[in-house]
N, C-alpha and C positions, 0 to 999 in steps of 0.2 A: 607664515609658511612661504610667500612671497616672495620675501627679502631675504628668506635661507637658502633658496633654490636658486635664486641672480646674485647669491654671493659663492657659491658652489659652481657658477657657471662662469662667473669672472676667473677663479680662482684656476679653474681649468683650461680657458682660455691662456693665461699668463702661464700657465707650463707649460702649454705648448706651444708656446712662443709665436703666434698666428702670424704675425709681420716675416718671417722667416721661410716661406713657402714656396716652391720650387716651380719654375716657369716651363712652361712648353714649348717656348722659342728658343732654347739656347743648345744647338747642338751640331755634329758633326755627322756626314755618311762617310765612308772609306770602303770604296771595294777593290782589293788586292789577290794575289794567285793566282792573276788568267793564263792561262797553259799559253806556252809558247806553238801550239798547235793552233789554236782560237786564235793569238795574236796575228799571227801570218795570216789565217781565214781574212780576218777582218780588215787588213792592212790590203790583202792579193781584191779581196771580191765588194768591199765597200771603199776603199778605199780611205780607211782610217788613219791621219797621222798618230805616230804612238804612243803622244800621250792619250790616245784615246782608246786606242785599241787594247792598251796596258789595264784602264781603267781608272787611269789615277787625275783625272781630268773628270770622271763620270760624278762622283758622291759631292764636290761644292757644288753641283747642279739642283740637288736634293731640295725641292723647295717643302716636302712632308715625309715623312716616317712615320713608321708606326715601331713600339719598341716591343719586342716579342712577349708571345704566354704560351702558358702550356697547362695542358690537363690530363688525368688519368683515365686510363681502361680499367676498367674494373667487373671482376666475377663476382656473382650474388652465393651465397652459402646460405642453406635454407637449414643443415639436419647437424648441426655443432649443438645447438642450445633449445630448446623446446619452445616454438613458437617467436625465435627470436631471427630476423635476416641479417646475415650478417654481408660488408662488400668490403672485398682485397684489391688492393691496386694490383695491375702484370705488368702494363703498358704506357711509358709517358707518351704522352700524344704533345705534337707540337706545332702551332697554328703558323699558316702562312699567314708573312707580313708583307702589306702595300709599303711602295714608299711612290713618290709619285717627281717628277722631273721636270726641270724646264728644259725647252729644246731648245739648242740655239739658232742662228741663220742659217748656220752650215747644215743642220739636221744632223749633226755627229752624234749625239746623246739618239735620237729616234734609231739611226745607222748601227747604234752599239746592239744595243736590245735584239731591233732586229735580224741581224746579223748571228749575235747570238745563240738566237732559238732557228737561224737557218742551221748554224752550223750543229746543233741536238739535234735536231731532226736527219740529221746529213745531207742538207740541200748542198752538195757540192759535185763537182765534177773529177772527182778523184778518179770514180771506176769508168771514167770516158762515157759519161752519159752529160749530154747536155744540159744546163739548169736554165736554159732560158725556151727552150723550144724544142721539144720531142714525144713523140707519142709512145718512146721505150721507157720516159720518166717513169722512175722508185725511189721508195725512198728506206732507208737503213739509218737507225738510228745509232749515233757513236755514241761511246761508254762513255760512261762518267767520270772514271779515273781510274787514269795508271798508276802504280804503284811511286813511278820518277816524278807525276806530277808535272809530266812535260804534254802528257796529251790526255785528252778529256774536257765535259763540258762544264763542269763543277767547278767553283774559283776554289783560292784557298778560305776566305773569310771576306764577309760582307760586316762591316762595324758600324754599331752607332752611338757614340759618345755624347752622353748628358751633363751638362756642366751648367756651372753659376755664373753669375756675370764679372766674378771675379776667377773665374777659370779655377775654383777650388773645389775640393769637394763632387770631382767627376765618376760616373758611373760608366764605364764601358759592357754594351751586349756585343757579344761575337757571332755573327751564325757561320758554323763548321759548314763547307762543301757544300756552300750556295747556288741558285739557277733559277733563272727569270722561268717559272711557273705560265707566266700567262700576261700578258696585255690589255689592258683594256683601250674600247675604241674612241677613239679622236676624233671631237666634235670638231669641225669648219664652216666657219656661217660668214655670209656679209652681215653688217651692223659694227657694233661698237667693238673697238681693239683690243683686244687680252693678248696675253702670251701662252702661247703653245704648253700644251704638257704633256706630257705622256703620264699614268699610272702604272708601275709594273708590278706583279706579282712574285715573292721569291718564294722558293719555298727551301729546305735546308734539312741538312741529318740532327743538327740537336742547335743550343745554344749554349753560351756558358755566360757569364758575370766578371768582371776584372774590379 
């Protein structure tokens, strides 16, 4: 009985080709569509050169990802079948993903983020209110997108391309009408050296598959 079950298990092994297994280190971030609204924010009030305030400077920073999921809402139906519960999907739900960064000297990569979630919130001095010192501070949040795509806080797409070590066989996730969600906080100690990171939160209206 044995030697039928480890010949059943080789046999299974060898179709699924176990040597052919896909790594967790091989991929790309790409975040593209920052409103020319944002761009200027970040260029006027952090002072971003544009390959950074574009965003196209920001994703070879990516030192983790996380590659999207999703799950349903679902109603219970108790009175279709006698004694039997039945659940319907309504709603795809769709999880925010970390991805996490390294910062550089300049703090450009920290600069973007925050910058970012100043300009969601409308930390700015558009309606002639001060952002550095006022007791008349409020805050208005801008929309998330205009129709031109020229102003709002949403990009066009945040990408994370999975690939092989022979760049074949690549899987691209898109997330639609992306926005840094939330930050998490940044440890600073004396002792032994590491490199800065930041973690940021997106979160996004769906995803798709390429």
């Amino acid at each position: 009985m044995a030697g039928l079950i480890s010949k059943y298990k080789m046999n299974t092994l060898t179709k699924l080709d176990i040597g052919k297994l896909a790594m967790n280190n091989q991929y790309q971030v790409n975040i593209s569509g920052i409103t020319q609204d944002l761009q200027g924010y970040l260029g006027r009030y952090y002072d971003l050169p544009k390959n950074y305030s574009t965003g196209t400077d920001i994703g070879i920073m990516c030192s983790e990802a996380t590659l999207p999921t999703s799950s349903f809402a679902t109603a219970e139906v108790k009175d279709n079948f006698q004694g039997i519960n039945q659940q319907f999907a309504h709603t795809r739900l769709y999880i925010d993903s970390d991805f996490t960064f390294y910062v550089d000297r300049n703090y450009n990569v920290l600069k973007f983020f925050e910058g970012w979630m100043d300009y969601i919130s409308g930390d700015d001095d558009y309606r002639g209110v001060d952002r550095e010192d006022n007791h008349n501070y409020y805050r208005r949040f801008n929309y998330p997108m205009y129709r031109d795509r020229k102003i709002g806080y949403k990009c066009g797409s945040v990408t994370v391309s999975k690939f092989d070590r022979n760049f074949d066989n690549a899987l691209v996730y898109e997330f639609i009408n992306a926005f840094p969600k939330g930050m998490t906080s940044i440890p600073v100690t004396y002792g032994q050296t590491d490199i800065l990171k930041v973690t940021v939160q997106f979160a996004y209206d769906r995803y798709i598959v390429k």
